[in-house]
MOPAC internal coordinates of N, CA, C and O (Angstrom, degrees):
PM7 1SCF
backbone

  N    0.0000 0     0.00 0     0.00 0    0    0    0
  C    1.4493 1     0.00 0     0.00 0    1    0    0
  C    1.5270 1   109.10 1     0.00 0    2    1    0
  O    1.2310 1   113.52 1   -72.76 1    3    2    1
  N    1.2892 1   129.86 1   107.24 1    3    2    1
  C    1.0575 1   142.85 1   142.44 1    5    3    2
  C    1.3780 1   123.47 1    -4.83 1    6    5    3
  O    1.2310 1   113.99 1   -56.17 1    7    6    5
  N    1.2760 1   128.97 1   123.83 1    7    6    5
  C    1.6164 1   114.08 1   150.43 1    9    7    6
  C    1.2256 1   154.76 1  -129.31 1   10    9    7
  O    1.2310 1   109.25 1   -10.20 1   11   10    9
  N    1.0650 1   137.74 1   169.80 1   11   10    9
  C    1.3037 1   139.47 1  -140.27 1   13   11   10
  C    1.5813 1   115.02 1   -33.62 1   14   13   11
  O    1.2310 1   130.14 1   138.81 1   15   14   13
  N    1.2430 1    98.05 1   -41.19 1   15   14   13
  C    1.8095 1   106.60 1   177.45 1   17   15   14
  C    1.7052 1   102.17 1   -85.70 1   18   17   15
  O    1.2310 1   126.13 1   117.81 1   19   18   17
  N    1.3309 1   105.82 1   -62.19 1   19   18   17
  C    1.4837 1    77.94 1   161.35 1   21   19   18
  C    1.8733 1   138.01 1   -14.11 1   22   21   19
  O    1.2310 1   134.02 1    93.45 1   23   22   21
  N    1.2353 1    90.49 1   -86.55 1   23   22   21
  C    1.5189 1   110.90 1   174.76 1   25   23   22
  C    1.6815 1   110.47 1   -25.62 1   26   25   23
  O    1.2310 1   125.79 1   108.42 1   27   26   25
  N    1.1822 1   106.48 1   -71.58 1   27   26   25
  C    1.3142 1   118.31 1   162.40 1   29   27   26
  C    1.7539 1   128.54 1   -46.95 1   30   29   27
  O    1.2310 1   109.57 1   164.78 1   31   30   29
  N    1.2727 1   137.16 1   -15.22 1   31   30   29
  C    0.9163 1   156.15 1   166.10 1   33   31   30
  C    1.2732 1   104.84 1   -85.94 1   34   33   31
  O    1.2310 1   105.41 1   127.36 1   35   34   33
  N    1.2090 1   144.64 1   -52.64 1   35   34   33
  C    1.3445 1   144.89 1   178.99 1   37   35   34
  C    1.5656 1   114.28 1   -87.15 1   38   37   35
  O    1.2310 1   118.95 1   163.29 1   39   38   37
  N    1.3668 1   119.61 1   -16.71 1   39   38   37
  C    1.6156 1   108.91 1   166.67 1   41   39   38
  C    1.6035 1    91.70 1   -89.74 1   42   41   39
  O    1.2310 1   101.06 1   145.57 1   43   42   41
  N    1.2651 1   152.06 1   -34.43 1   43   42   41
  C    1.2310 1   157.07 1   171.29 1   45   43   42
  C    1.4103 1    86.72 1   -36.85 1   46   45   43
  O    1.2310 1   117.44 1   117.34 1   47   46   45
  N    1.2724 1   122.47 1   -62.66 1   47   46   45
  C    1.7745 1   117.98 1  -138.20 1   49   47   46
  C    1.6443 1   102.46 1   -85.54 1   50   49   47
  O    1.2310 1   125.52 1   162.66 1   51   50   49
  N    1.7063 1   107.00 1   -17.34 1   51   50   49
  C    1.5422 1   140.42 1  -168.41 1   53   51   50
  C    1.7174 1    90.80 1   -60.24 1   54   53   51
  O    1.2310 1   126.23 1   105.33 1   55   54   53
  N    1.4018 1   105.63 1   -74.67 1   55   54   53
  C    1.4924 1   130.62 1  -164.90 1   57   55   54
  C    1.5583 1    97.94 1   -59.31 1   58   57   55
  O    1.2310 1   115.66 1   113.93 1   59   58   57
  N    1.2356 1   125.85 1   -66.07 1   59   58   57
  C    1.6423 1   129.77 1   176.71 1   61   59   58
  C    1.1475 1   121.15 1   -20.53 1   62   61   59
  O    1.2310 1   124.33 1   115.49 1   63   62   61
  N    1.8803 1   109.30 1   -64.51 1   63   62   61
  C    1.4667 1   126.23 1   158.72 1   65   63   62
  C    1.0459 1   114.09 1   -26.30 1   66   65   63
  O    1.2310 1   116.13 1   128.12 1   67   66   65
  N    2.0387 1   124.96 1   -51.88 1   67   66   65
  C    1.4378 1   112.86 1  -131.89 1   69   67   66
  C    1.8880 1    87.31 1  -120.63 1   70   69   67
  O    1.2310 1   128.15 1  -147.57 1   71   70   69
  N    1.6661 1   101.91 1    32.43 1   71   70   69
  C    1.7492 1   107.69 1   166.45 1   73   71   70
  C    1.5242 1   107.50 1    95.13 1   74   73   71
  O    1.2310 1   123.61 1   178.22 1   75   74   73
  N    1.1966 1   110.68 1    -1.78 1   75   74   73
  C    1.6662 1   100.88 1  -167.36 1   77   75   74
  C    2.0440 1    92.99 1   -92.66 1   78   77   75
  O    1.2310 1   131.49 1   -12.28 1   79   78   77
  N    1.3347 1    95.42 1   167.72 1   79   78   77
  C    1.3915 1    92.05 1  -176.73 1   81   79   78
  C    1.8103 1    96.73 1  -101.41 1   82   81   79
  O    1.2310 1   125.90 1   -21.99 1   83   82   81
  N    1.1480 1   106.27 1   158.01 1   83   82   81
  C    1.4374 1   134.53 1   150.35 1   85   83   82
  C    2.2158 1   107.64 1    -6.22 1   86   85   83
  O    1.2310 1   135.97 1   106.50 1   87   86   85
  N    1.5478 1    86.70 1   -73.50 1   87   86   85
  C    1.6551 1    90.71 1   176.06 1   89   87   86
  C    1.1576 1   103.82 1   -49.38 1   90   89   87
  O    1.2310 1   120.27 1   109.22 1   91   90   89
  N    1.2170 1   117.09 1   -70.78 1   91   90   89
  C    2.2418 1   116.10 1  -157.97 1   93   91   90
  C    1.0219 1   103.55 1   -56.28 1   94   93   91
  O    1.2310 1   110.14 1   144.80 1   95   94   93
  N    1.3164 1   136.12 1   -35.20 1   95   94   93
  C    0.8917 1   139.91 1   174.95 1   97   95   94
  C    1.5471 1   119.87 1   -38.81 1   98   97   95
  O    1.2310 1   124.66 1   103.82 1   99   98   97
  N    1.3110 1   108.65 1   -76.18 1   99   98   97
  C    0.9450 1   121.68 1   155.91 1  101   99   98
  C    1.7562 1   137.00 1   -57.00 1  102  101   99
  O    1.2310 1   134.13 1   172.29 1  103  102  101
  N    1.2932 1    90.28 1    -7.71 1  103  102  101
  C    1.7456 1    83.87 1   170.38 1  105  103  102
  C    1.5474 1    94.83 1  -104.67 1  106  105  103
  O    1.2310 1   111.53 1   137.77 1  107  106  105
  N    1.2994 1   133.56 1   -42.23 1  107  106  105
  C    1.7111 1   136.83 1   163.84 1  109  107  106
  C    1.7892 1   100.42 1   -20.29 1  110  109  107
  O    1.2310 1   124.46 1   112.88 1  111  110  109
  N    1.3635 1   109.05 1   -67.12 1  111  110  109
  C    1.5615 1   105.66 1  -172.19 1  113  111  110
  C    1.6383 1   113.63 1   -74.84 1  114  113  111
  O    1.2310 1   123.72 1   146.34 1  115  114  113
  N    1.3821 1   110.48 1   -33.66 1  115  114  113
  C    1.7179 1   103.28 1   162.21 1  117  115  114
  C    1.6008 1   113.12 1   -40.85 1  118  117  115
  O    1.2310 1   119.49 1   120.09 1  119  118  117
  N    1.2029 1   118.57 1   -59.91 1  119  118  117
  C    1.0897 1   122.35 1  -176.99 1  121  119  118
  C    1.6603 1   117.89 1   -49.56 1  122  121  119
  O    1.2310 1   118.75 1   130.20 1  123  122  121
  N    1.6018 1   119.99 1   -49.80 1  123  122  121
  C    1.1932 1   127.46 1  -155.63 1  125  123  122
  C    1.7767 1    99.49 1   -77.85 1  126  125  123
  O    1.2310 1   134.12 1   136.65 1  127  126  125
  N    1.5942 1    90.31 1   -43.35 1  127  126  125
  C    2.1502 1    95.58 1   171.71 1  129  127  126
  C    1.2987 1   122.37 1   -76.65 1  130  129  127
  O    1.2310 1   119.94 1   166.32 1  131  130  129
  N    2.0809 1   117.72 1   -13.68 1  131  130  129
  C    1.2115 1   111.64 1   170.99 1  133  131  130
  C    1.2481 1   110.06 1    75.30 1  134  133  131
  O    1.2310 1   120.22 1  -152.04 1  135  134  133
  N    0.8890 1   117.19 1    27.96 1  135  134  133
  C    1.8260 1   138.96 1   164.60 1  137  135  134
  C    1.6982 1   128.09 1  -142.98 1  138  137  135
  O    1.2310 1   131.96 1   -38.08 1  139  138  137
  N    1.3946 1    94.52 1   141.92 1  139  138  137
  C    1.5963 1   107.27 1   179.26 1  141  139  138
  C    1.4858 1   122.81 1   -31.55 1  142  141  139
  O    1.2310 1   127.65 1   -49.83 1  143  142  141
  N    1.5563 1   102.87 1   130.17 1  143  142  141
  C    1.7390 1   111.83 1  -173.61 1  145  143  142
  C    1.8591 1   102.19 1   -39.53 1  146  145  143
  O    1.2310 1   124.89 1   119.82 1  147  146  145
  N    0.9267 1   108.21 1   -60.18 1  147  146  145
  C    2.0000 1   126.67 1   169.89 1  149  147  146
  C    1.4801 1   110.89 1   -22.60 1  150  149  147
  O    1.2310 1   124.95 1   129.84 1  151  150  149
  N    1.6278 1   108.10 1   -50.16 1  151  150  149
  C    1.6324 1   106.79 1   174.53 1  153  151  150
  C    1.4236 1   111.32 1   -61.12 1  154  153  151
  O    1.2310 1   133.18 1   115.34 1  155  154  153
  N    1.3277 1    92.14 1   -64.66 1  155  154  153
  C    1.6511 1    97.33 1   170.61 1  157  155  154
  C    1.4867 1   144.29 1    -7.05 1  158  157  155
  O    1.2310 1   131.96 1   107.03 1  159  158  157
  N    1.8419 1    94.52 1   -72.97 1  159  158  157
  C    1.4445 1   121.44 1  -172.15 1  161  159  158
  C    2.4711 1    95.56 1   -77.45 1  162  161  159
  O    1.2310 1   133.79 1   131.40 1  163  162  161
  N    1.6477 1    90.95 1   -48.60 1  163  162  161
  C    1.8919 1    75.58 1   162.09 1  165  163  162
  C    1.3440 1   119.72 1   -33.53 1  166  165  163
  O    1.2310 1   131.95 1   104.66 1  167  166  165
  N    1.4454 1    94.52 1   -75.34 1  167  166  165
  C    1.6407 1   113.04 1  -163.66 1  169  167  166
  C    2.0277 1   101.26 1   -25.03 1  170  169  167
  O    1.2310 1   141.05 1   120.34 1  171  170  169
  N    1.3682 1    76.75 1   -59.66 1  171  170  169
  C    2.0429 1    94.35 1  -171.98 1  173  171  170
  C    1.4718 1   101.51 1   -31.06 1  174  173  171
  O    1.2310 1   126.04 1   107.67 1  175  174  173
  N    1.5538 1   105.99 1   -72.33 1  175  174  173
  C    1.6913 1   113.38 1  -151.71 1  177  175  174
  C    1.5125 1    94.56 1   -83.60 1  178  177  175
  O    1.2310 1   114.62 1   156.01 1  179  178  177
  N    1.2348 1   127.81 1   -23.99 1  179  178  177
  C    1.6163 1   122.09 1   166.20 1  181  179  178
  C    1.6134 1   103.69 1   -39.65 1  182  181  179
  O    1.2310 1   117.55 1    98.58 1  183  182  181
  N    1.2188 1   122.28 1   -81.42 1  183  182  181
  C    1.4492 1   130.92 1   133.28 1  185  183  182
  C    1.6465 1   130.14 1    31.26 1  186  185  183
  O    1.2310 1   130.02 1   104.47 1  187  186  185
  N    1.3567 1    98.29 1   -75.53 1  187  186  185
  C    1.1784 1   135.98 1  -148.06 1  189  187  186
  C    1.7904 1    98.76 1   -82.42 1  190  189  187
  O    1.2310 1   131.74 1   133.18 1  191  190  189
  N    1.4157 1    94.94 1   -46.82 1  191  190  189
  C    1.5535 1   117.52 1   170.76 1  193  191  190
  C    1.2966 1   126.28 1   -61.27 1  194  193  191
  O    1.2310 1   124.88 1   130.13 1  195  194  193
  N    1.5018 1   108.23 1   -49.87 1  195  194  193
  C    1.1377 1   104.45 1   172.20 1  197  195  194
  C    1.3404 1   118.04 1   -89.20 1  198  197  195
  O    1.2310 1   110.30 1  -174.28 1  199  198  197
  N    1.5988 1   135.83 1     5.72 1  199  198  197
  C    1.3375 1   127.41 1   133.11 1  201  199  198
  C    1.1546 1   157.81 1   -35.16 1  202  201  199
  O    1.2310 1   136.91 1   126.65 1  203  202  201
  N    1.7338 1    84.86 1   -53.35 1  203  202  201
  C    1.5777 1   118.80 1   163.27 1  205  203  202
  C    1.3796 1   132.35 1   -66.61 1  206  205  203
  O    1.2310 1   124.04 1   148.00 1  207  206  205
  N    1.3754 1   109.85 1   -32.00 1  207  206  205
  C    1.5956 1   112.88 1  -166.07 1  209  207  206
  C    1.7552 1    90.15 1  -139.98 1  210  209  207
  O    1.2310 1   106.24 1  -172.90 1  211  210  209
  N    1.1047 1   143.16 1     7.10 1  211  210  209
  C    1.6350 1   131.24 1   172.47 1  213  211  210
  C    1.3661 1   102.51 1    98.03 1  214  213  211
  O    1.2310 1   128.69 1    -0.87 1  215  214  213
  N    1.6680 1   100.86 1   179.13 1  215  214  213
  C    1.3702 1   101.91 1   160.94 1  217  215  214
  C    1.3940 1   101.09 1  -120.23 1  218  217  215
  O    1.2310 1    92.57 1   153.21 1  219  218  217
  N    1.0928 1   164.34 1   -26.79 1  219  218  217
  C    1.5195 1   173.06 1  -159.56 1  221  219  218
  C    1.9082 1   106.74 1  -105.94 1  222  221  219
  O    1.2310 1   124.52 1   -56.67 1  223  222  221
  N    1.1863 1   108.92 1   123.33 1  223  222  221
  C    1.7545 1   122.64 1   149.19 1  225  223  222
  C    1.3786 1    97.50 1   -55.19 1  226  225  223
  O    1.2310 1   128.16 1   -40.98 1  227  226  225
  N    1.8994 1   101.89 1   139.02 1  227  226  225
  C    1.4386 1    91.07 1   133.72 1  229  227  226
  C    1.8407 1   144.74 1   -64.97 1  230  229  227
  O    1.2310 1   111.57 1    -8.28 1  231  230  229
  N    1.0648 1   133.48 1   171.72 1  231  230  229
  C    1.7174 1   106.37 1   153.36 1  233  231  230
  C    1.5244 1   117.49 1  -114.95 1  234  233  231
  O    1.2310 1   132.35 1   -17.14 1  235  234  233
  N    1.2373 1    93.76 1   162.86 1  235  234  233
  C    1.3997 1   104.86 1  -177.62 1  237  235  234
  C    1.3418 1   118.22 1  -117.26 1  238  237  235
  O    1.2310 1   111.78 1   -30.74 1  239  238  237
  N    1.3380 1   133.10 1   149.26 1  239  238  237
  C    1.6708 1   124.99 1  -174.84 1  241  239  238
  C    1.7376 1    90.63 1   -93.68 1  242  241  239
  O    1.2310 1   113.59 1   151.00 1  243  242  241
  N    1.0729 1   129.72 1   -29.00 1  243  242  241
  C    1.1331 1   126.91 1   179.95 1  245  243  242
  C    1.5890 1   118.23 1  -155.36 1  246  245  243
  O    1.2310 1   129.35 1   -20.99 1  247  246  245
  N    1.5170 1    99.58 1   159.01 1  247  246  245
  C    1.6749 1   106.31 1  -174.60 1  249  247  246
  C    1.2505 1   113.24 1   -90.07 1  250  249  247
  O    1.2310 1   105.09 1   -61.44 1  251  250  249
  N    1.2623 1   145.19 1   118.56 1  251  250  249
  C    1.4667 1   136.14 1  -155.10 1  253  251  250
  C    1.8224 1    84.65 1  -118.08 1  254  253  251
  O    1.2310 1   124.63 1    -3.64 1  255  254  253
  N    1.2559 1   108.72 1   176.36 1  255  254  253
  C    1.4119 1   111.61 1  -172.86 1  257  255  254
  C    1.6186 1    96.92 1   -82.28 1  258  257  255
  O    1.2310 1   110.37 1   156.30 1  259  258  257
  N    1.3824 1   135.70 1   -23.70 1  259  258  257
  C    1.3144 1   127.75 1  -163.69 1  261  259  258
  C    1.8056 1   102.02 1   -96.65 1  262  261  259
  O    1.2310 1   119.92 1   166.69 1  263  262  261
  N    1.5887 1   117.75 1   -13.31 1  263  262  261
  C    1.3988 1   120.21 1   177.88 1  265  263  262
  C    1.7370 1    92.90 1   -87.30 1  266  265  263
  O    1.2310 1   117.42 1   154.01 1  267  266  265
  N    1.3139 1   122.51 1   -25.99 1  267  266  265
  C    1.6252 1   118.09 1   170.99 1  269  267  266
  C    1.2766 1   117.80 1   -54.43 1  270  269  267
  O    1.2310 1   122.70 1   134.96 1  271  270  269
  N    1.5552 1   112.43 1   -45.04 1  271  270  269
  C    1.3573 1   127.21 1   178.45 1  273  271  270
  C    1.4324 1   128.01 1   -63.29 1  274  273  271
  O    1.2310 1   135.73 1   144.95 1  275  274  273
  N    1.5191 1    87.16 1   -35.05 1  275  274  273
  C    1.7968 1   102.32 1  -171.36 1  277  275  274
  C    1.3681 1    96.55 1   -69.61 1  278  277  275
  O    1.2310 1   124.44 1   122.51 1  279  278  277
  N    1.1245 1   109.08 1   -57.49 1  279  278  277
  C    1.6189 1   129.73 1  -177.35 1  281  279  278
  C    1.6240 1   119.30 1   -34.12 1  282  281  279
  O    1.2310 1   131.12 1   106.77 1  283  282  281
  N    1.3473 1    96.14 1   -73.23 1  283  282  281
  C    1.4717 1    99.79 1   130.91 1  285  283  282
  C    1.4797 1   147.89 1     9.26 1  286  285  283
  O    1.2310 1   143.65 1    70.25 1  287  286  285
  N    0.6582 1    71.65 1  -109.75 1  287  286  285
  C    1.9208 1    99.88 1   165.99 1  289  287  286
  C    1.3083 1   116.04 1   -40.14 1  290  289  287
  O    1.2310 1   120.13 1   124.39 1  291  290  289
  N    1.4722 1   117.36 1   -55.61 1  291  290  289
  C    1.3797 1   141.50 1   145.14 1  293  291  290
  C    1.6852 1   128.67 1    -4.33 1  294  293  291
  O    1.2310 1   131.20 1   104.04 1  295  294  293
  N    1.4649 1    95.99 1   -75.96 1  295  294  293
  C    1.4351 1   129.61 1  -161.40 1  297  295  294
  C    2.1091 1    96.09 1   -78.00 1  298  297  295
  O    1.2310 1   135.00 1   139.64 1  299  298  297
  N    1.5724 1    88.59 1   -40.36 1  299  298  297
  C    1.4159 1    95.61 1   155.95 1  301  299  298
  C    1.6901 1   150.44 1   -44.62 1  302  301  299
  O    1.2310 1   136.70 1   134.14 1  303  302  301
  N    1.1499 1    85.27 1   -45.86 1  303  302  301
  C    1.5137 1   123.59 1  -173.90 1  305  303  302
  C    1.8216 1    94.47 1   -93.14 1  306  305  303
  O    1.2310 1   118.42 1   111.75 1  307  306  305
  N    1.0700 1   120.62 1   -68.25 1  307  306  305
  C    1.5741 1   115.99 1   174.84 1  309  307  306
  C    1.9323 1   105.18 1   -43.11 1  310  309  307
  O    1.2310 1   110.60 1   139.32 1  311  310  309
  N    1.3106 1   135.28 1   -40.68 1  311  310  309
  C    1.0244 1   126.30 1  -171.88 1  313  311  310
  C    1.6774 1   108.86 1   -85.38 1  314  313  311
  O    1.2310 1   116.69 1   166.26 1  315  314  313
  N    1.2315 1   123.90 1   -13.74 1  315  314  313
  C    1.4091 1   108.33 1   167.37 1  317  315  314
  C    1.6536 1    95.79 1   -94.81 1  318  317  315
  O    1.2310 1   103.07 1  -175.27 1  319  318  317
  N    1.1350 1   148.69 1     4.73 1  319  318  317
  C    1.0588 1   133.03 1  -179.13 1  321  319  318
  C    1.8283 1   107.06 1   -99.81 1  322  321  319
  O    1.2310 1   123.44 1   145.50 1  323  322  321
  N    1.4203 1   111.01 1   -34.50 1  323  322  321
  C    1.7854 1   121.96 1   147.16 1  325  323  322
  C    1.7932 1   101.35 1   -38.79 1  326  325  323
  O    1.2310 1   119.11 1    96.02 1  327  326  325
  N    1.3051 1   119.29 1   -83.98 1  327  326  325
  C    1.5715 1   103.54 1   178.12 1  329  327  326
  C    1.0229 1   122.21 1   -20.52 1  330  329  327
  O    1.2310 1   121.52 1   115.97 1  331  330  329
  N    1.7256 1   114.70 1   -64.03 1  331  330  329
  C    1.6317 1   100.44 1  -171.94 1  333  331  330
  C    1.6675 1   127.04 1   -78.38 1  334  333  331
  O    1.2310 1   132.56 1  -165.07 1  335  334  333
  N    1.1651 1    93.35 1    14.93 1  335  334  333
  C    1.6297 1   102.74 1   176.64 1  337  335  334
  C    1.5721 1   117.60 1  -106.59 1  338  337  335
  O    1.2310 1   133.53 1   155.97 1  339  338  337
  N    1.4778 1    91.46 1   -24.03 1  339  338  337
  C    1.9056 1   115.03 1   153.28 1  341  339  338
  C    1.3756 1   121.73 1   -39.95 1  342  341  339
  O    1.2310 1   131.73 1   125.06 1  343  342  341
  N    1.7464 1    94.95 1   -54.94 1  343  342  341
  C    1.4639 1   116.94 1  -158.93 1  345  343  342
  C    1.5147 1    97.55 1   -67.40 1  346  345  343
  O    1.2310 1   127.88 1   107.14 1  347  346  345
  N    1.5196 1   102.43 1   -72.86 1  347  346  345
  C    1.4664 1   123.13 1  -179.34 1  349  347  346
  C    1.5370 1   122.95 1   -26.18 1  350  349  347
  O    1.2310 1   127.07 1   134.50 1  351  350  349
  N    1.8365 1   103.99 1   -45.50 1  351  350  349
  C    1.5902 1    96.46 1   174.24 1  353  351  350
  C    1.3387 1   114.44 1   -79.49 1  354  353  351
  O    1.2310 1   121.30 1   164.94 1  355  354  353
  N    1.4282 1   115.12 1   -15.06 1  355  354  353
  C    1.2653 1   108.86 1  -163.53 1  357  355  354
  C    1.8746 1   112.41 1   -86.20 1  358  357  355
  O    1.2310 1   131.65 1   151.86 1  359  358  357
  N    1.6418 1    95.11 1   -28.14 1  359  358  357
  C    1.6801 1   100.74 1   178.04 1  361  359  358
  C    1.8067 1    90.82 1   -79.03 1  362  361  359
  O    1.2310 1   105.96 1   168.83 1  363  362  361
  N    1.1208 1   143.66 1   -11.17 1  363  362  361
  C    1.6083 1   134.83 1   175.30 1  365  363  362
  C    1.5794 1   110.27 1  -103.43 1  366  365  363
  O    1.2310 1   124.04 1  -172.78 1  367  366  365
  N    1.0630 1   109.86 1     7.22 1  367  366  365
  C    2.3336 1   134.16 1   161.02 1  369  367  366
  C    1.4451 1    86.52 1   -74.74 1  370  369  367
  O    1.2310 1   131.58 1   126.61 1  371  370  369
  N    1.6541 1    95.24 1   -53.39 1  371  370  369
  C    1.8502 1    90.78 1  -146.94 1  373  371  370
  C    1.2496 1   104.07 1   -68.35 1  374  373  371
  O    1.2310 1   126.33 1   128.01 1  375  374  373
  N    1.6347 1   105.44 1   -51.99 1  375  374  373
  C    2.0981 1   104.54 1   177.79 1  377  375  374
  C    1.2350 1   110.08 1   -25.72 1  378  377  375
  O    1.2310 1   115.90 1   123.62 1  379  378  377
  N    1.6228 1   125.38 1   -56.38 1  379  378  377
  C    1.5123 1   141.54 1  -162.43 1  381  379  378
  C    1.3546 1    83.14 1   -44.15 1  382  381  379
  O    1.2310 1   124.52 1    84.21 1  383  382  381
  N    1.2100 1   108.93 1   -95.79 1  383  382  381
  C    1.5366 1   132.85 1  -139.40 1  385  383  382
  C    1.9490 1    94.70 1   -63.79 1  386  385  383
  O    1.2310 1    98.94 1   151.91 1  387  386  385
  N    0.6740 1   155.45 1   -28.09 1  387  386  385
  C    1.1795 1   163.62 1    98.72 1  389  387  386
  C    1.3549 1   129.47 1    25.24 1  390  389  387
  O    1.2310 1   126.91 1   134.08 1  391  390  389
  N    1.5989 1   104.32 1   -45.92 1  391  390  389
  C    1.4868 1   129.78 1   165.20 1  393  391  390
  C    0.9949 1    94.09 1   -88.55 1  394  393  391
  O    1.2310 1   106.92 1    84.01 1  395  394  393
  N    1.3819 1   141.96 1   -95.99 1  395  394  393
  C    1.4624 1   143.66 1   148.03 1  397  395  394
  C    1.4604 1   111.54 1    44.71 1  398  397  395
  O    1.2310 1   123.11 1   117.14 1  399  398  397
  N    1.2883 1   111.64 1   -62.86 1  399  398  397
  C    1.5845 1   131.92 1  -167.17 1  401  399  398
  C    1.5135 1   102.86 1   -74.72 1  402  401  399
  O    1.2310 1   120.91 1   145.05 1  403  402  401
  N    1.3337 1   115.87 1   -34.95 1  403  402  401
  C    2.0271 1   127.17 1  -148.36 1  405  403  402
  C    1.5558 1    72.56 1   -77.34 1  406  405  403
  O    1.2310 1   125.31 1   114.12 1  407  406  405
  N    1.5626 1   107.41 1   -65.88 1  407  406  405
  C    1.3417 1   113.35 1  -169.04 1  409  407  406
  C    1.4046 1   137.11 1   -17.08 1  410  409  407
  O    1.2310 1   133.80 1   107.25 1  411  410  409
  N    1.3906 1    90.92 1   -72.75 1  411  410  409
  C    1.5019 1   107.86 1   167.08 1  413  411  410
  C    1.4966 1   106.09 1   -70.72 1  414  413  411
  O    1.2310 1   104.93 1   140.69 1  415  414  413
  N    1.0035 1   145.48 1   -39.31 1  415  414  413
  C    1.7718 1   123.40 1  -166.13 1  417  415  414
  C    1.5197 1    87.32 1   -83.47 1  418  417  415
  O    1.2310 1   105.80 1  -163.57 1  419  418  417
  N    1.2550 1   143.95 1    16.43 1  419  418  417
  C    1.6149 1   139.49 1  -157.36 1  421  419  418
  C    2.1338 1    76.31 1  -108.20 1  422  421  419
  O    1.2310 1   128.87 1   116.71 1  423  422  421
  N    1.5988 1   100.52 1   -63.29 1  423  422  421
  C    1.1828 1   105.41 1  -160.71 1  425  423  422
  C    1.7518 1   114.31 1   -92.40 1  426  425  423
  O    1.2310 1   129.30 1  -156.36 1  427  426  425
  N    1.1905 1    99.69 1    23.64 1  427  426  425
  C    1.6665 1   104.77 1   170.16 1  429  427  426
  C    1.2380 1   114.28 1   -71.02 1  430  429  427
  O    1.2310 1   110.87 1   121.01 1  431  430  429
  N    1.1013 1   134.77 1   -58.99 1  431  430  429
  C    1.2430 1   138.82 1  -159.35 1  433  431  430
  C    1.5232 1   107.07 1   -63.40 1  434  433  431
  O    1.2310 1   123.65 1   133.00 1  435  434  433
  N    1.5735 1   110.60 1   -47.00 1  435  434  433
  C    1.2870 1   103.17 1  -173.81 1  437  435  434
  C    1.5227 1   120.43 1   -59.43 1  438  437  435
  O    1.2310 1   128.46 1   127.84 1  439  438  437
  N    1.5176 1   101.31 1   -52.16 1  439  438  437
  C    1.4429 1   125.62 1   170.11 1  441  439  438
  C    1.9349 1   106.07 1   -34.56 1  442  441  439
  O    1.2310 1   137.22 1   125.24 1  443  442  441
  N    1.1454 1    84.25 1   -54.76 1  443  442  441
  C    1.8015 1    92.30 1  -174.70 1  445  443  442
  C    1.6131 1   115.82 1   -58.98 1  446  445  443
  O    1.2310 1   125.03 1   149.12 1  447  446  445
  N    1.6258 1   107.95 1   -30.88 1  447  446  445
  C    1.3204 1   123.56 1  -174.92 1  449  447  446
  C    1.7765 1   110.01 1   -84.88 1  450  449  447
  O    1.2310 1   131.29 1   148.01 1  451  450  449
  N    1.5025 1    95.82 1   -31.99 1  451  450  449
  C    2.2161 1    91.22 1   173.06 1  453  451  450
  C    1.6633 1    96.35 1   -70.34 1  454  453  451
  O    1.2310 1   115.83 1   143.93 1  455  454  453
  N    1.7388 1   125.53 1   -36.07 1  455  454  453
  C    1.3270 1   132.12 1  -155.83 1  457  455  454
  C    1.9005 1    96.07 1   -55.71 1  458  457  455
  O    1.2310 1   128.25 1   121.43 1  459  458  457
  N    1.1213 1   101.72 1   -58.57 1  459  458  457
  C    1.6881 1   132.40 1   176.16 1  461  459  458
  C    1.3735 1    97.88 1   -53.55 1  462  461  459
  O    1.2310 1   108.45 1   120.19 1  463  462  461
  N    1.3741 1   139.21 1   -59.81 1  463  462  461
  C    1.2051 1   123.67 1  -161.05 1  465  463  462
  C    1.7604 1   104.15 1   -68.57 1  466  465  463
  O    1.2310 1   120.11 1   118.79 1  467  466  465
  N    1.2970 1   117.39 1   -61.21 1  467  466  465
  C    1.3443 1   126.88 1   168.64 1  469  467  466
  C    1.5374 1   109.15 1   -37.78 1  470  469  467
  O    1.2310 1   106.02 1   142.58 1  471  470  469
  N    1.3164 1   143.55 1   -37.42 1  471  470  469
  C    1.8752 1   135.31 1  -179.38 1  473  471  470
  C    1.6870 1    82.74 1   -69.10 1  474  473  471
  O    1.2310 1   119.72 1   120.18 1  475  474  473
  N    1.4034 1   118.15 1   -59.82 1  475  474  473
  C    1.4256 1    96.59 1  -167.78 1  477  475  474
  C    1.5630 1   130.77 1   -66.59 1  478  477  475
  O    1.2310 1   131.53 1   169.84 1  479  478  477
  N    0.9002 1    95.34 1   -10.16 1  479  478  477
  C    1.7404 1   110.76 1   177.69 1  481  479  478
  C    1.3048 1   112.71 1   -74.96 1  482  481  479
  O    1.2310 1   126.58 1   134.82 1  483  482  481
  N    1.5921 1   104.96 1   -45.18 1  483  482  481
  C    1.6899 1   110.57 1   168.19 1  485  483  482
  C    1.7070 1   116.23 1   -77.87 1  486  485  483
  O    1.2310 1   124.51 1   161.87 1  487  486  485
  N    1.1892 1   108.94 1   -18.13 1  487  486  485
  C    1.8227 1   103.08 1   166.90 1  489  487  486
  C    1.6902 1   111.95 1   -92.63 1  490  489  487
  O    1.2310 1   121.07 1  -176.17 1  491  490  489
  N    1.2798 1   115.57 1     3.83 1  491  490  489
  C    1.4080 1   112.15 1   167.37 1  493  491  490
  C    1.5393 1   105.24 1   -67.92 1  494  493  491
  O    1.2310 1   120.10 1   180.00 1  495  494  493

């Protein structure tokens, strides 16, 4: 049985495939779970993480200077790979808000025009 982030990670990856971007995606399943785009896009890279890198350490009986290094190296490599997951939500923030913006300057005018009709209705 699958779970919840799971699920969401693979209809995420479903929609991507089939042309949709990253955002709709994620606002499509906000909608369907009835929770914030934010849960969502977590759920994903929660996900996403433990795809990428496991869920379990190995162990070691001991730290040798070259398991320091590896280790290392590692923790390294995991933090430029945090950046690009930085980047990624943050250029799919911007799409949001971006749309966000079209939206409203799409529906200003009208909005502005009931605003206008109603002052004159009340100075009749």
């Amino acid at each position: 049985m699958a779970s919840k982030a799971q699920e969401i990670w693979e209809e995420v990856n479903r929609r991507v495939a089939a042309g949709a971007t990253k955002p709709e995606a994620f606002a499509a399943l906000a909608e369907h779970y009835g929770q914030p785009v934010n849960s969502m896009r977590g759920a994903y890279y929660a996900h996403s993480r433990k795809v990428n890198t496991g869920s379990s350490r190995p162990r070691r009986r001991e730290t040798t200077p070259a398991d320091a290094v590896e280790s290392a190296k590692a923790a390294l490599q995991r933090g430029i790979e945090a950046i690009d997951r930085e980047v990624e939500i943050a250029r799919e923030r911007a799409q949001e808000m971006a749309a966000e913006a079209t939206a409203l300057e799409q529906s200003a005018p009208e909005r502005k025009a009931e605003i206008e009709r109603k002052i004159a209705a009340l100075e009749a």
